[in-house]
MIKOL-947334 format. One record per residue: residue number from 1; x negated, y negated, z of N, C-alpha, C, O in turn. Coordinates in steps of 0.2 Angstrom, whole numbers, plus 5000, padded with zeros to 4 digits. Layout:
<atoms>
NUM|X|Y|Z|X|Y|Z|X|Y|Z|X|Y|Z
...
</atoms>
This chain:
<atoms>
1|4945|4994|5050|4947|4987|5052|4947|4983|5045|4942|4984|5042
2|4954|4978|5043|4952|4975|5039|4952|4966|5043|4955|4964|5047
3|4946|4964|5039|4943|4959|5044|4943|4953|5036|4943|4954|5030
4|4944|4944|5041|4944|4941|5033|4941|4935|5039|4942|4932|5044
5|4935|4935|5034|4931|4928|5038|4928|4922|5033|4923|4922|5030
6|4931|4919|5034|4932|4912|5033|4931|4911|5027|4926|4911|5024
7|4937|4912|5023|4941|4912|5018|4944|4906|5014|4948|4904|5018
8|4944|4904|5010|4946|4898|5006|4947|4900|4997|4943|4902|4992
9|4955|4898|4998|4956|4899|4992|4957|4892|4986|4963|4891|4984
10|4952|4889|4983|4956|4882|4980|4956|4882|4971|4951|4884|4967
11|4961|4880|4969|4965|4879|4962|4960|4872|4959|4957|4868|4962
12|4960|4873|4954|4959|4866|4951|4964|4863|4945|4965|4864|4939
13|4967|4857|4950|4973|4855|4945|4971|4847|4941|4968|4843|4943
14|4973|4848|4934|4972|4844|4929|4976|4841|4929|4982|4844|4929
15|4975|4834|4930|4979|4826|4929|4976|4822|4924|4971|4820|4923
16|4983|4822|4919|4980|4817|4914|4976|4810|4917|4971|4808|4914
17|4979|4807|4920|4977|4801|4923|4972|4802|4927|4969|4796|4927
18|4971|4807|4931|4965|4806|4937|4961|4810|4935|4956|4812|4939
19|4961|4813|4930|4956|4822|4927|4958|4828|4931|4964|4830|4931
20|4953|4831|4935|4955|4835|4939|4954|4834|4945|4948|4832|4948
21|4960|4837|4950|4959|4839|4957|4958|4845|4960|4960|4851|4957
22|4957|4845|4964|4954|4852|4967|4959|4854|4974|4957|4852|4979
23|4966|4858|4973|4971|4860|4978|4967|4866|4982|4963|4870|4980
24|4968|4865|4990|4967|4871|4993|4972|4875|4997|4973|4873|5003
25|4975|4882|4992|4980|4883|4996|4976|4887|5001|4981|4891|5004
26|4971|4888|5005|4971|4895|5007|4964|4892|5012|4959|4893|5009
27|4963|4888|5019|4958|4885|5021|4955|4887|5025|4958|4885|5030
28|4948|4892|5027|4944|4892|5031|4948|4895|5037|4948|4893|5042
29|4951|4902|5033|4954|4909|5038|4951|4912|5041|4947|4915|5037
30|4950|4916|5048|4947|4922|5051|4954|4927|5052|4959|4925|5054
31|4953|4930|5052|4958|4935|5057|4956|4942|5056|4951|4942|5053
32|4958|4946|5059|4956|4954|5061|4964|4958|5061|4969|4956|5064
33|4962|4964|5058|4967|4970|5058|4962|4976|5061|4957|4978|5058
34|4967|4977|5067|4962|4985|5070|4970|4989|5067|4976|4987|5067
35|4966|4995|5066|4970|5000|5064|4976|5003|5072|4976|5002|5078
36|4980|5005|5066|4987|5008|5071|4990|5003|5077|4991|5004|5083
37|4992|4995|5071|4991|4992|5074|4998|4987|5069|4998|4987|5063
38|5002|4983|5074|5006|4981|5068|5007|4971|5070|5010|4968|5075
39|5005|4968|5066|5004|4960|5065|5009|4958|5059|5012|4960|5054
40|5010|4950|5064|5013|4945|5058|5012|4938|5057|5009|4934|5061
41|5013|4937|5052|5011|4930|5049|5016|4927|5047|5020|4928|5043
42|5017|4919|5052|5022|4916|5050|5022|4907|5047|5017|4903|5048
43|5027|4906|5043|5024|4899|5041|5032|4898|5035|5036|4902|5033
44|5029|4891|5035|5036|4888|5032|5036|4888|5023|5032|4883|5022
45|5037|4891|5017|5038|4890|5013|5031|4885|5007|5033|4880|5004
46|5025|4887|5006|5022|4884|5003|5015|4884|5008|5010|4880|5007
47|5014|4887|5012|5009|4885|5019|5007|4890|5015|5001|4890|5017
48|5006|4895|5012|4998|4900|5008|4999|4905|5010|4994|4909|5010
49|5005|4908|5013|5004|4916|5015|5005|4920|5010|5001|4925|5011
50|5007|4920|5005|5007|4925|4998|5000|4926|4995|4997|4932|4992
51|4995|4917|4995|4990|4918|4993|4986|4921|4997|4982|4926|4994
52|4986|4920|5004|4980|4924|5010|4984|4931|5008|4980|4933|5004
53|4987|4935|5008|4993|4942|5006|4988|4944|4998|4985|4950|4998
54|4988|4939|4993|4985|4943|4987|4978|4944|4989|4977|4950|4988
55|4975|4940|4991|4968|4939|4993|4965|4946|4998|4960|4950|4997
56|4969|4947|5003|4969|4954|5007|4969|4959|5005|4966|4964|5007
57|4975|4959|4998|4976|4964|4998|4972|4965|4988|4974|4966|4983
58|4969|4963|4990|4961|4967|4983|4964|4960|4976|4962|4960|4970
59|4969|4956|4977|4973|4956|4970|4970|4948|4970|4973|4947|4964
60|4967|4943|4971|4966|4938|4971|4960|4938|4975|4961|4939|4981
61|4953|4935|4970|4947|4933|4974|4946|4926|4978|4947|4921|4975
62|4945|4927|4984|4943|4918|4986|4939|4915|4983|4934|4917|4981
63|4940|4910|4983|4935|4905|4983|4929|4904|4985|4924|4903|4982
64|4930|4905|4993|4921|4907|4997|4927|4910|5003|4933|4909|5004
65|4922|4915|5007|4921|4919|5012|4922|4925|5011|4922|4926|5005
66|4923|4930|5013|4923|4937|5015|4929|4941|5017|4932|4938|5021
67|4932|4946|5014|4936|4951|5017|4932|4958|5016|4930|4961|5012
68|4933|4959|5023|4930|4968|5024|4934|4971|5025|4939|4969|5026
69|4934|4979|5024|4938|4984|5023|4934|4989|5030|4938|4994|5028
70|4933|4990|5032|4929|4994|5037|4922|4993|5035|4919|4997|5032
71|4920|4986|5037|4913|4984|5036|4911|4983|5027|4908|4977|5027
72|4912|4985|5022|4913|4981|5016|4917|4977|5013|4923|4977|5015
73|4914|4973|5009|4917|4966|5007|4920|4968|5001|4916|4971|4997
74|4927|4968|4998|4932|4971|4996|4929|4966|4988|4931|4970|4984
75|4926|4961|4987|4925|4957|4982|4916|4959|4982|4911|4956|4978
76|4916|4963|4986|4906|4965|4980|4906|4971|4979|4900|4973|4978
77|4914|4977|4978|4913|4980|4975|4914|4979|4969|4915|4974|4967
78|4913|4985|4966|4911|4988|4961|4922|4989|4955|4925|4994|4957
79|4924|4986|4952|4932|4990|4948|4933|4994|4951|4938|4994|4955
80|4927|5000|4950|4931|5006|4952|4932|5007|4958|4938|5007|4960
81|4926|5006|4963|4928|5005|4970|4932|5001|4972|4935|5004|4977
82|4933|4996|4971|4939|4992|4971|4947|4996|4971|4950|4998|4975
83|4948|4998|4964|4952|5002|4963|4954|5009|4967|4960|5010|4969
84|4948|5011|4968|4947|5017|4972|4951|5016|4980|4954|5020|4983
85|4950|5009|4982|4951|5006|4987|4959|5006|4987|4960|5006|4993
86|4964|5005|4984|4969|5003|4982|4974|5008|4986|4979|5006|4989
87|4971|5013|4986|4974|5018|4989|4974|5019|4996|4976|5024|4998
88|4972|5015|5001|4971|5013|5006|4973|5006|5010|4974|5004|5016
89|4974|5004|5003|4979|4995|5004|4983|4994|5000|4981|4994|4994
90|4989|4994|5004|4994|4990|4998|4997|4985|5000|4997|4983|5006
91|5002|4982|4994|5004|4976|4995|5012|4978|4993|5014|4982|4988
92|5017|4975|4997|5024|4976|4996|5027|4970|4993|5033|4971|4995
93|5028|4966|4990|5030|4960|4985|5037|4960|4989|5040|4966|4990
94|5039|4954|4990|5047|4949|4991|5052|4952|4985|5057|4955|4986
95|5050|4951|4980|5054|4954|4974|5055|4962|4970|5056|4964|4965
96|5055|4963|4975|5056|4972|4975|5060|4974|4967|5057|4978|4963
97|5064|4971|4965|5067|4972|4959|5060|4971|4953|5057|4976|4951
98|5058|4963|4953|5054|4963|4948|5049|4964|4951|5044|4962|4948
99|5047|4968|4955|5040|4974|4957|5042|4981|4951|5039|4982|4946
100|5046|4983|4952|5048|4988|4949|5047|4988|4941|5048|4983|4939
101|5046|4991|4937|5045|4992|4929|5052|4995|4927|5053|5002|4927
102|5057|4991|4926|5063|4992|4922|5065|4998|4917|5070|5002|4918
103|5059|4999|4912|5060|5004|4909|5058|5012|4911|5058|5017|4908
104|5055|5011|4919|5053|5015|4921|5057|5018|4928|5057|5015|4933
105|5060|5026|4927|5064|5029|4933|5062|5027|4940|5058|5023|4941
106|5066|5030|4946|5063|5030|4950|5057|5034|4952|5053|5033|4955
107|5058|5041|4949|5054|5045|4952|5046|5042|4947|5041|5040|4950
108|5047|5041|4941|5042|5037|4935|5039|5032|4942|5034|5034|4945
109|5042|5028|4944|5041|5024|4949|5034|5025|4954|5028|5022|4954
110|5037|5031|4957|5034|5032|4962|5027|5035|4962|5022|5034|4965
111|5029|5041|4954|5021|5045|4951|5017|5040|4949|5011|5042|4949
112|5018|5033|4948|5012|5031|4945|5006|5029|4950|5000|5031|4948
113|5007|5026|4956|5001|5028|4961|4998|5034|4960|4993|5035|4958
114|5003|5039|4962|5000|5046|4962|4996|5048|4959|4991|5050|4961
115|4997|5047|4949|4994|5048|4945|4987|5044|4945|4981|5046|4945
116|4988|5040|4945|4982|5033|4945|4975|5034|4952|4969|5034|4951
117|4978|5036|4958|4974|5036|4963|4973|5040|4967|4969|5040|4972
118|4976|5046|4964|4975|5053|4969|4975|5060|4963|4980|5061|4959
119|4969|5063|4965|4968|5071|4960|4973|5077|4963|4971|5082|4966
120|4979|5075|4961|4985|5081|4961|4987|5082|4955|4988|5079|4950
121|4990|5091|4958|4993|5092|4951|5000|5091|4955|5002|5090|4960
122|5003|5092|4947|5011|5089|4946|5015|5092|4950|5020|5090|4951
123|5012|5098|4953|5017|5104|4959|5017|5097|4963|5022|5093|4964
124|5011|5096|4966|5007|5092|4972|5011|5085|4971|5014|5082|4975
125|5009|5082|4965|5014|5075|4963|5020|5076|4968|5020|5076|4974
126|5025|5079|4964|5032|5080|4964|5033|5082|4970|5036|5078|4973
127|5029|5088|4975|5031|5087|4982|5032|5081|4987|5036|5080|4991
128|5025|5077|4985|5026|5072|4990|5030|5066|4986|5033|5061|4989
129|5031|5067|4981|5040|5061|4981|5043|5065|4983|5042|5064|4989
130|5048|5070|4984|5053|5074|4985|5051|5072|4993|5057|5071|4997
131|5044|5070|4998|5044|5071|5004|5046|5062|5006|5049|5059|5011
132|5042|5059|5001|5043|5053|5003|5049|5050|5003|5050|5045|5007
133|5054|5052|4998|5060|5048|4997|5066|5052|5001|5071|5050|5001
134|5064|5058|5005|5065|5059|5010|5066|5055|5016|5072|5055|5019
135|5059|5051|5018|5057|5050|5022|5062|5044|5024|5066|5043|5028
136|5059|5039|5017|5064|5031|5016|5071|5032|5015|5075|5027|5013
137|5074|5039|5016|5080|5038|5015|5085|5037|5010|5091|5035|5010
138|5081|5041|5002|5086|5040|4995|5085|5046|4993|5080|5050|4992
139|5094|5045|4990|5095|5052|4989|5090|5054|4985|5086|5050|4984
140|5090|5061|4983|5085|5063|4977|5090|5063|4968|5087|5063|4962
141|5097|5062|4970|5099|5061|4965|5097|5054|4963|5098|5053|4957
142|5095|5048|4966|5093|5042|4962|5084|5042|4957|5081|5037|4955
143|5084|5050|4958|5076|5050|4956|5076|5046|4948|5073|5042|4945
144|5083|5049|4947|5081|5050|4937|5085|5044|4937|5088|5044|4932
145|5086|5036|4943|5090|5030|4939|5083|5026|4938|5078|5027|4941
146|5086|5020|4934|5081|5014|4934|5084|5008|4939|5090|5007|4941
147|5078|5005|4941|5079|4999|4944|5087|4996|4943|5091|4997|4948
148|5089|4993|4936|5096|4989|4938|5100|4995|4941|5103|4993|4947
149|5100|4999|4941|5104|5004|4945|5105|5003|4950|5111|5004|4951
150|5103|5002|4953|5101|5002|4962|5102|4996|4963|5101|4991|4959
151|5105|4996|4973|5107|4993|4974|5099|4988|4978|5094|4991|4978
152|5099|4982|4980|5093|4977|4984|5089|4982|4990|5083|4982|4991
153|5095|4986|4993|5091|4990|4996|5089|4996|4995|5086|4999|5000
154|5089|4998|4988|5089|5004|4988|5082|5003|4983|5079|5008|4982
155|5080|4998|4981|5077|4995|4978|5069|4993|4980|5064|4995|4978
156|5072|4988|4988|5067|4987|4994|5065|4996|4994|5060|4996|4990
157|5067|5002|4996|5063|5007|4998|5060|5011|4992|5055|5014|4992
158|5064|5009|4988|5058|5013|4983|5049|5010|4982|5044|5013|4982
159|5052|5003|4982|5043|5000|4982|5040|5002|4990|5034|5001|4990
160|5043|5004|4996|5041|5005|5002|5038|5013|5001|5032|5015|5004
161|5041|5016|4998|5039|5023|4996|5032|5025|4992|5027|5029|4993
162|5033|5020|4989|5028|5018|4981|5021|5018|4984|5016|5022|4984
163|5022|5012|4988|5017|5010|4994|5015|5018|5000|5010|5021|5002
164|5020|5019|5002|5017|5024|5008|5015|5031|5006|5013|5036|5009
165|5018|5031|4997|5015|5039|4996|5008|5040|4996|5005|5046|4995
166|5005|5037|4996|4998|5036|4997|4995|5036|5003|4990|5033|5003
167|4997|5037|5009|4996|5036|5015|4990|5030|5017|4984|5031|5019
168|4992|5024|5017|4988|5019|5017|4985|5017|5022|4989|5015|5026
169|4980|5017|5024|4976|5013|5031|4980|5005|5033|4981|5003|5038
170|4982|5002|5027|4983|4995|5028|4987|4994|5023|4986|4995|5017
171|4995|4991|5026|5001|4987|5020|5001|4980|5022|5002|4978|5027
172|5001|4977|5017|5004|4972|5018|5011|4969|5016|5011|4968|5010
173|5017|4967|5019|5022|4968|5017|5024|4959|5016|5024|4955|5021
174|5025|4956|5009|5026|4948|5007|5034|4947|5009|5039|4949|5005
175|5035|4946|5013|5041|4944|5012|5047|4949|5009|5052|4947|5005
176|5046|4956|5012|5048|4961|5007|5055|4962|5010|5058|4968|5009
177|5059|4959|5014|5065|4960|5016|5068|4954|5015|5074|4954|5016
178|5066|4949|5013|5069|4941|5015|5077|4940|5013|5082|4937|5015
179|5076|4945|5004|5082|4943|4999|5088|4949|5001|5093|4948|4998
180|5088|4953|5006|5093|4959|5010|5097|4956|5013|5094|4952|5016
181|5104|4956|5014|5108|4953|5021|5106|4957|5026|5103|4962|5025
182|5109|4955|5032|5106|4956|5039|5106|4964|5042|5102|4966|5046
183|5110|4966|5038|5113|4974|5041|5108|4980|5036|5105|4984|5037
184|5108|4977|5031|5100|4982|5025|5093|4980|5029|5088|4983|5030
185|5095|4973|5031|5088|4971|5033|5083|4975|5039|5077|4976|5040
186|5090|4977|5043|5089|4979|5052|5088|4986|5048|5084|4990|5051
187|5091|4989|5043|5092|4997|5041|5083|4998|5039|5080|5003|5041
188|5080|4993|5036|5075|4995|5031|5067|4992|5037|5061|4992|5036
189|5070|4990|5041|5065|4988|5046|5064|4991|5050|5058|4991|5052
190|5069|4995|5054|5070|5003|5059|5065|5005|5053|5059|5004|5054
191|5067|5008|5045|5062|5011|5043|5055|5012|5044|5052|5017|5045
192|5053|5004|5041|5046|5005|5043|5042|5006|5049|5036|5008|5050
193|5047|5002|5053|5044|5006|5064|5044|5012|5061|5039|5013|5058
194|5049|5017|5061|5048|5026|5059|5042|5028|5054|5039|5033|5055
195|5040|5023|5049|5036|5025|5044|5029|5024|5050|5024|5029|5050
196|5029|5019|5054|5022|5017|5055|5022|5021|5061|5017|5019|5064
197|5025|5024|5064|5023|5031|5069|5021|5034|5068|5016|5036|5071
198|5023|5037|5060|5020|5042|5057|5014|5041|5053|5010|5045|5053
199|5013|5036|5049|5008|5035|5048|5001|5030|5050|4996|5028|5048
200|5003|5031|5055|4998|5028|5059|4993|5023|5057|4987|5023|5058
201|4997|5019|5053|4993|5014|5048|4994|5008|5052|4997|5008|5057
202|4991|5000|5047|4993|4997|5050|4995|4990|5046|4991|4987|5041
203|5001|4988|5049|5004|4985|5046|5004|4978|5046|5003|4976|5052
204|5006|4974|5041|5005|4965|5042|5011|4963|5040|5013|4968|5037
205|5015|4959|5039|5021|4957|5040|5023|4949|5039|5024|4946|5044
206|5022|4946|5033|5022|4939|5033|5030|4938|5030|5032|4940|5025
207|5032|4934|5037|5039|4932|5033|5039|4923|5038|5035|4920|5042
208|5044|4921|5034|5045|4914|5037|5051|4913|5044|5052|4908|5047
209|5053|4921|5044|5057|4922|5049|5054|4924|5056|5050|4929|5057
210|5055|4921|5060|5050|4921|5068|5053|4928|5071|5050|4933|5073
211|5062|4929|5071|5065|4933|5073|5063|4940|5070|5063|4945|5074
212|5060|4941|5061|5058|4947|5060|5051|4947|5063|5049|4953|5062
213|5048|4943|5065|5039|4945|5067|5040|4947|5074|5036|4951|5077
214|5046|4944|5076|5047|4946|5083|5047|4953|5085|5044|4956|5089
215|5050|4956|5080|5054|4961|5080|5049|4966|5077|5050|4972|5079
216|5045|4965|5074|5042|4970|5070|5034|4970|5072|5029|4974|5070
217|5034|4965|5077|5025|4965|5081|5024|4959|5086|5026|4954|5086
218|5018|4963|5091|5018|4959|5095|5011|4954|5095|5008|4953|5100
219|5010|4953|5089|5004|4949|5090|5005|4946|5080|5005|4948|5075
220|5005|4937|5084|5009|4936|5078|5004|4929|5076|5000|4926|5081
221|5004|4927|5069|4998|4923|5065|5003|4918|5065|5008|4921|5063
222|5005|4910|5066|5007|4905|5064|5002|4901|5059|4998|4897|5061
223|5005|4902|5051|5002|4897|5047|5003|4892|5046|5009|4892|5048
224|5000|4884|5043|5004|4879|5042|4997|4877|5035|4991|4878|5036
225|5002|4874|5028|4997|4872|5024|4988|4872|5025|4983|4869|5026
226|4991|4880|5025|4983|4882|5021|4978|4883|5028|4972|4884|5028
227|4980|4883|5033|4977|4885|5041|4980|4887|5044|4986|4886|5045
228|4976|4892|5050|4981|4895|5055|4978|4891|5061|4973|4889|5063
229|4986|4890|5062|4987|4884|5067|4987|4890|5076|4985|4888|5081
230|4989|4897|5075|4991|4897|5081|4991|4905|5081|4993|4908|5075
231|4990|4909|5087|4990|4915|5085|4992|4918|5093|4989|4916|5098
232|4995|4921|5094|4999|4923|5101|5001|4931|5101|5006|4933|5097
233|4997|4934|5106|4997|4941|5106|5002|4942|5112|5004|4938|5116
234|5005|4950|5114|5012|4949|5117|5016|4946|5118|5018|4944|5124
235|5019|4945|5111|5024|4941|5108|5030|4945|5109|5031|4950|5107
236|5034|4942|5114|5041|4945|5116|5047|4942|5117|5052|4944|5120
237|5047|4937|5113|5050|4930|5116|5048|4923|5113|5042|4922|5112
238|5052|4919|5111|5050|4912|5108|5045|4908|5114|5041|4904|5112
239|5047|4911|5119|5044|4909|5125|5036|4908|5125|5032|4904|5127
240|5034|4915|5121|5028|4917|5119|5022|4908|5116|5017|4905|5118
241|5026|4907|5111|5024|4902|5105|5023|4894|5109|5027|4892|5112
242|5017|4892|5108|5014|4886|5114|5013|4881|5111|5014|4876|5113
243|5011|4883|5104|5008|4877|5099|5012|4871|5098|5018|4873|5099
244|5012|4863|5096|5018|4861|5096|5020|4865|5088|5025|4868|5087
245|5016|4864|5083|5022|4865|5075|5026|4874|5076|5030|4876|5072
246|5023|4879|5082|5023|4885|5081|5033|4883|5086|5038|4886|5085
247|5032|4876|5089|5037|4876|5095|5042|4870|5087|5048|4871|5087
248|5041|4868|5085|5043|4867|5078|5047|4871|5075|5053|4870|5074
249|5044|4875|5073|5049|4882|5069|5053|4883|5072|5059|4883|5070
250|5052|4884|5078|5056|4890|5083|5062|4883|5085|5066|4885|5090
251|5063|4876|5084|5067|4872|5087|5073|4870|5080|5079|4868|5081
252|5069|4872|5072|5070|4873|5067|5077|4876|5066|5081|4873|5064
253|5078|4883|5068|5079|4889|5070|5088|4888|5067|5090|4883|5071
254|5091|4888|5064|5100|4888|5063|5103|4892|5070|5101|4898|5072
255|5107|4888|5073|5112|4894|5077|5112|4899|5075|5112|4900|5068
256|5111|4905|5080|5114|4912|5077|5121|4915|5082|5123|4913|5087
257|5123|4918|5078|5130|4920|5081|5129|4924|5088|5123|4926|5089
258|5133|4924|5093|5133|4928|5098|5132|4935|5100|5131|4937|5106
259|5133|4938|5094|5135|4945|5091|5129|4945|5088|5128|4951|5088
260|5124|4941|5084|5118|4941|5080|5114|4948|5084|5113|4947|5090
261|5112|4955|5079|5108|4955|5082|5102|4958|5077|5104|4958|5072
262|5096|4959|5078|5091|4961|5072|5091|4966|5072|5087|4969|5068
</atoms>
């Protein structure tokens, strides 16, 4: 179980004129992830989901409270345990392209987890990319290109790969489909339903789109500037959401085509 109990993330921002202030993106969060299990997080643009997303996933310490990992606090390990930890959570970044190391292939890509967090030899490497990029759906002739090569989605599943050759207990995915048009989007989201069958992990899902959390879990986190305002389990429906700002988003909402489907 990855658990985060009362959380606060704050900045200190320097004003010539007033000295310094003290910004809080990230205010006095609880929530809970039970394994094999898949969650989302929604919120408008600037409301802290990226920060609470670093912070979960080992890459940013809070300010004050706690994140557990199956009962340990992921910030009173030790580097290495931390590190060691890494292998069991990962984070999928919105920016899939500048996630990627440019001068580095795709298969380069995907061995560096491997090499960094798991004792295999290079038979054992090489197997599980040839399984993984199986899995996500690219060809094996794109092993030997670099990132500009590829196209946004071929790009999005390489960091998906990247991520699941490690068989992780917990992903967290930022925004990692938002920049796809609608037809990649629907292709690389069936994906990771199919990934998370099989890997029986469990997945978090922050996007600012209600329709993709809909879609991808049924118990869903409404953020707003740095608090969770609203949390609604069998999520099947806008109908679900009671909050007034959670009935905000969803009134927000652009026409969708008739034809629209996710």
């Amino acid at each position: 179980m990855l658990e985060v109990r009362h959380i606060t993330k704050q900045y200190t921002v320097k004003n010539q004129r007033k000295g310094e202030n003290v910004f809080t993106s990230v205010d006095d969060i609880s929530l809970k992830l039970k394994p094999d299990s898949s969650y989302a997080l929604i919120g408008e643009s600037g409301s802290g989901k990226s920060t609470l997303a670093m912070m979960m996933a080992a890459v940013l310490p809070p300010t004050h409270g706690e994140i557990l990992m199956d009962g340990k606090d992921i910030w009173k390990l030790t580097p290495k345990e931390r590190r060691r930890l890494r292998g069991d959570l990962q984070l999928v970044l919105q920016n899939s392209k500048g996630a990627l190391d440019p001068r580095k292939t795709v298969y380069q890509s995907i061995e560096e987890p491997l090499k960094n967090l798991c004792q295999l030899s290079r038979e054992e490497q090489q197997r599980t990319i040839y399984e993984i990029v199986e899995k996500v759906q690219l060809e094996k002739s794109l092993l030997t290109r670099k990132p500009n090569e590829l196209s946004g989605g071929q790009q999005s599943r390489v960091c998906i790969a990247r991520a699941m050759c490690l068989s992780p207990k917990f992903v967290i995915f930022d925004e990692s489909v938002s920049g796809l048009d609608v037809t990649v989007q629907k292709k690389v989201l069936d994906l990771l339903l199919e990934l998370r069958k099989e890997f029986h992990g469990t997945y978090l899902f922050i996007t600012h789109d209600i329709d993709v959390a809909l879609y991808m879990s049924d118990h869903i986190f409404v953020m707003k500037e740095g608090h969770l305002l609203d949390e609604v389990q069998n999520a099947l429906s806008y109908d679900a959401f009671q909050h007034p700002y959670s009935r905000e988003l969803i009134a927000s909402l652009p026409p969708k085509s008739p034809h629209y489907r996710l």
